[in-house]
N, CA, C and O of each residue as an XYZ file, in Angstrom:
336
protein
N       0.841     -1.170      0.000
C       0.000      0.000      0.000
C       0.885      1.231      0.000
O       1.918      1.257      0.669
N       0.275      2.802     -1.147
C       1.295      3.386     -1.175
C       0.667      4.348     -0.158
O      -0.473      3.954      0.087
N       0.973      5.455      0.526
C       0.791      6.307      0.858
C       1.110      7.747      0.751
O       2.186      8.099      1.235
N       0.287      8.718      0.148
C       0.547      9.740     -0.231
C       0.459     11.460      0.536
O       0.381     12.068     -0.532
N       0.443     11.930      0.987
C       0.173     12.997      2.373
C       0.350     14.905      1.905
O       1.322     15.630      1.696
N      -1.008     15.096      1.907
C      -0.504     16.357      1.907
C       0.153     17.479      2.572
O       0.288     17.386      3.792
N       0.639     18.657      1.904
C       1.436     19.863      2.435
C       1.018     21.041      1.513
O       0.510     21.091      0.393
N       1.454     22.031      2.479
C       1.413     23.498      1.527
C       2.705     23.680      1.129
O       3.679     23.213      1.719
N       2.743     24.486     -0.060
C       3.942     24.262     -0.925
C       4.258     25.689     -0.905
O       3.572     26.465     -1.571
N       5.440     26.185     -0.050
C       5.849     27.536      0.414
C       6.931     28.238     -0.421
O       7.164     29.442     -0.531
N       7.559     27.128     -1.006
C       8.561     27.897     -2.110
C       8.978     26.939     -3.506
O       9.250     25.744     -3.623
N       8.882     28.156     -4.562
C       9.493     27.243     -5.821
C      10.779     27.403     -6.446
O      10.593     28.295     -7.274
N      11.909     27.058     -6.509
C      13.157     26.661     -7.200
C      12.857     26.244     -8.569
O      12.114     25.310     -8.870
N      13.635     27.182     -9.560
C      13.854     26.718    -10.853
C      12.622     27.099    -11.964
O      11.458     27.225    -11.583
N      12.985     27.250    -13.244
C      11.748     27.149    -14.149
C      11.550     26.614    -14.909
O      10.513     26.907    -15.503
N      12.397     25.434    -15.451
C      12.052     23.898    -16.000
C      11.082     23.345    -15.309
O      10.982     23.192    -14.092
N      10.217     22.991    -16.357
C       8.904     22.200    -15.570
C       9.398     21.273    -15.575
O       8.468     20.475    -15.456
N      10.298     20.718    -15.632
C      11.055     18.833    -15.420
C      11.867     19.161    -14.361
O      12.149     18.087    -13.830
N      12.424     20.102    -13.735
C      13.427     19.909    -12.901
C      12.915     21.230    -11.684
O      13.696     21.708    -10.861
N      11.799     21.539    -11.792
C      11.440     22.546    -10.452
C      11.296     21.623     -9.186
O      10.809     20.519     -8.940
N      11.912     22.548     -8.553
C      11.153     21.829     -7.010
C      10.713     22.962     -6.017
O      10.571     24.177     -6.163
N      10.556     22.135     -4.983
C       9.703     23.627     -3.793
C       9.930     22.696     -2.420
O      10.135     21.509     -2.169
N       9.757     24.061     -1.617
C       9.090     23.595     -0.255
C       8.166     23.073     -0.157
O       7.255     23.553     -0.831
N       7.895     22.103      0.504
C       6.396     21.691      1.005
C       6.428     22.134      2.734
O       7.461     22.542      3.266
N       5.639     22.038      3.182
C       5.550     22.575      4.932
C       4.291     20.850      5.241
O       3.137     20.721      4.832
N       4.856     20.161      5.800
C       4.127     19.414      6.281
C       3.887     19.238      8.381
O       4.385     18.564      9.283
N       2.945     20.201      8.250
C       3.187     20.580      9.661
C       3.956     21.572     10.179
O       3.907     21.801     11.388
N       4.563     22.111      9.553
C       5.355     22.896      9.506
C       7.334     22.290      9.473
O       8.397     22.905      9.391
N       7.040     21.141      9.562
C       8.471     20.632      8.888
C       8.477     20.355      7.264
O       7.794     19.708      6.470
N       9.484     21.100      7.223
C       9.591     21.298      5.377
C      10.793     20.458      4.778
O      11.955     20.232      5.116
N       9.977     20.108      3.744
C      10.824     19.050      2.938
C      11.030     19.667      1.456
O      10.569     20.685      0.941
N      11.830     18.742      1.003
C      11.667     19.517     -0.791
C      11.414     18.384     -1.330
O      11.814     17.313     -0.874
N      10.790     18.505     -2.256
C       9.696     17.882     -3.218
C       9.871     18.585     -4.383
O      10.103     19.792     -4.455
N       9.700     17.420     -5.754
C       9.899     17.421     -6.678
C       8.512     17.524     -7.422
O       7.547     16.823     -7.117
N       8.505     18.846     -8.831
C       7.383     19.302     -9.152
C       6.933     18.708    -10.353
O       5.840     18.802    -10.911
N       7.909     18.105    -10.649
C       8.081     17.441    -11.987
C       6.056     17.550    -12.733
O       5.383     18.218    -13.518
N       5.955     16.631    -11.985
C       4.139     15.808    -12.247
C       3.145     16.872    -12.195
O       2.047     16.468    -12.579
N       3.174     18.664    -11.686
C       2.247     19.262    -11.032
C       3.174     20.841    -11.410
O       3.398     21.630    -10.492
N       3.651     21.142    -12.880
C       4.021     21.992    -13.042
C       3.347     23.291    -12.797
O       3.831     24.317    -12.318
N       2.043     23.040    -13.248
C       1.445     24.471    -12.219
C       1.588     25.088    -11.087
O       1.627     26.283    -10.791
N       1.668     24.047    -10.442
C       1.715     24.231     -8.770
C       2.417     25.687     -8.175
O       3.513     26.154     -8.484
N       1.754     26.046     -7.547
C       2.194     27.870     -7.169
C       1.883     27.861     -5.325
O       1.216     27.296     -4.459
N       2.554     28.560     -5.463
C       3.229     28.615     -3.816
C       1.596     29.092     -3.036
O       0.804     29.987     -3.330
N       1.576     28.166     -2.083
C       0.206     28.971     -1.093
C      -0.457     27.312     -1.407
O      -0.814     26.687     -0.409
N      -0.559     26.846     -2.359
C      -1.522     25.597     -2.712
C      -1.105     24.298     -2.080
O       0.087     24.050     -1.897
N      -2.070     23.459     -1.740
C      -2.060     21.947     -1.513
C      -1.469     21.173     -2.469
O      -2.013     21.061     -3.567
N      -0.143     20.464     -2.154
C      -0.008     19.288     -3.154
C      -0.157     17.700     -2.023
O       0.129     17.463     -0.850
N      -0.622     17.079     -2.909
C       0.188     15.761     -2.439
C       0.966     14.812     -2.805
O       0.918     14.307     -3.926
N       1.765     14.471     -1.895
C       3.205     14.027     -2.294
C       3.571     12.457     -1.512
O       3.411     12.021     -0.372
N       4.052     11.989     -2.596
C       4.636     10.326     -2.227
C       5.506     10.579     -2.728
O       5.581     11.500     -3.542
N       7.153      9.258     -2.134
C       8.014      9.251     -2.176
C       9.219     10.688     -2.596
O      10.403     10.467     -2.849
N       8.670     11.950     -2.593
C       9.616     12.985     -2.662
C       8.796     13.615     -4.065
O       9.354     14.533     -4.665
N       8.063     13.332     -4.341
C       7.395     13.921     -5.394
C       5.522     14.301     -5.416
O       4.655     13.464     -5.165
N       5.316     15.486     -5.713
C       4.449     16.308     -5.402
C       3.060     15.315     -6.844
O       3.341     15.528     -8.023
N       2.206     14.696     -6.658
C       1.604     13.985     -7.746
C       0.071     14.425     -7.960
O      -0.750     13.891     -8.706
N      -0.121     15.625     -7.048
C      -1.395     16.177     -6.987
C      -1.587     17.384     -6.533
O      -0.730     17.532     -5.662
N      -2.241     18.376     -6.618
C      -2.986     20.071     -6.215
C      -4.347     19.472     -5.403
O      -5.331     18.849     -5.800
N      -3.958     19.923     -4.187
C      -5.611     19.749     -3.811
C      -5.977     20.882     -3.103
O      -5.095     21.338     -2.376
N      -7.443     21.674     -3.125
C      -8.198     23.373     -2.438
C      -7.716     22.307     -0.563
O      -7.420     21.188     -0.144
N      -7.913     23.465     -0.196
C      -7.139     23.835      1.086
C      -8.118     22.907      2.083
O      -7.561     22.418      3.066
N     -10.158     22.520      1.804
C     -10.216     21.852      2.241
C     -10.057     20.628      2.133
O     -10.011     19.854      3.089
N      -9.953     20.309      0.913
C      -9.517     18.604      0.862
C      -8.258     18.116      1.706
O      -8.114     17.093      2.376
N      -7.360     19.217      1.449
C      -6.139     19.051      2.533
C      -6.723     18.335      4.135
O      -6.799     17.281      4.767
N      -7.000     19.619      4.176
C      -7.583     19.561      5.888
C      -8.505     18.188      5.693
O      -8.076     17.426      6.560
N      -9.146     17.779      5.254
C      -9.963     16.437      5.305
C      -8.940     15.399      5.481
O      -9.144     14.571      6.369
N      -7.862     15.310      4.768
C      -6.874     14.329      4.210
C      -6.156     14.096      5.392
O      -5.928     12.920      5.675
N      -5.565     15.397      6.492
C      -5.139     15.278      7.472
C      -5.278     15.114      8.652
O      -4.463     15.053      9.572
N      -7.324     14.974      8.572
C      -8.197     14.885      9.594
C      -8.268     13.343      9.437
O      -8.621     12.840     10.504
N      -8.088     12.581      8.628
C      -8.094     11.140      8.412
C      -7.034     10.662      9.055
O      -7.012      9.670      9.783
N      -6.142     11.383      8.778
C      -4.531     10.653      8.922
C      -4.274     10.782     10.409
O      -3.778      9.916     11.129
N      -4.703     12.051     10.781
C      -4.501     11.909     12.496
C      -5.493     10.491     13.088
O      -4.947      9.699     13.857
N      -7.062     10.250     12.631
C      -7.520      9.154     13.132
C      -6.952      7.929     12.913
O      -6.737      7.147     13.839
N      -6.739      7.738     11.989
C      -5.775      6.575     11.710
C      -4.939      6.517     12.921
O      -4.961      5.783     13.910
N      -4.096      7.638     12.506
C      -3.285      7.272     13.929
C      -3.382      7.147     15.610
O      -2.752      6.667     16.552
N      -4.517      7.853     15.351
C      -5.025      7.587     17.119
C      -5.231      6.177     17.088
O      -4.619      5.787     18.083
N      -5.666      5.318     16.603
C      -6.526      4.416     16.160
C      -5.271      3.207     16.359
O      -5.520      2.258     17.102
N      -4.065      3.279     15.737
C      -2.776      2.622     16.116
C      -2.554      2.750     17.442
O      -2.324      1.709     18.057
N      -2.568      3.798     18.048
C      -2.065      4.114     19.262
C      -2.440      3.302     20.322
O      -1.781      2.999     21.317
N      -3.784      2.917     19.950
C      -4.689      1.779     21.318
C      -4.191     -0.075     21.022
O      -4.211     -1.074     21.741
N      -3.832      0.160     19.776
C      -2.948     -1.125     19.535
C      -1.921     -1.780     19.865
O      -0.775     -1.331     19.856
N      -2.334     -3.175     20.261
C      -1.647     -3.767     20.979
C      -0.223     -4.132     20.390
O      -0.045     -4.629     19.277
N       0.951     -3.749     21.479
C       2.005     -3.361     20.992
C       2.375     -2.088     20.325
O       3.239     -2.069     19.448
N       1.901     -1.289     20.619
C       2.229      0.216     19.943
C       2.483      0.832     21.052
O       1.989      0.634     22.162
N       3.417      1.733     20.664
C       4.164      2.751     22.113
C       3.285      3.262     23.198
O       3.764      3.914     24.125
């Protein structure tokens, strides 16, 4: 199973649409991510991103939905047996 997670995308590097990349802020820890797949993509917007690459734009609430899942999920591990 792959898993993909969104971020806001705070800065863009470069103007080859094959070789741009950006900040993402996931939580506010920022990674760089590759724009390759989502050349539009403009700073302020939702992408989501697997393995180091940005593969989607999503409006600001789908984000927030996406990350309202991901925290239950994880509460949801947490009561599991053998989990920290």
């Amino acid at each position: 199973m792959c898993l993909a997670v969104p971020g806001q995308l705070v800065s863009v590097t470069g103007d080859d649409p094959l070789m741009r990349t950006g900040k993402v802020s996931f939580g506010g820890i920022l990674k760089e991510v590759h724009l390759a797949c989502v050349p539009e993509a403009k700073v302020g917007e939702y992408v989501i991103v697997h393995a180091g690459l940005a593969i989607g734009i999503l409006d600001e609430e789908e984000a927030a939905r996406t990350l309202q899942y991901l925290q239950q999920i994880e509460a949801l591990g947490e009561g599991a047996p053998g989990s920290p």
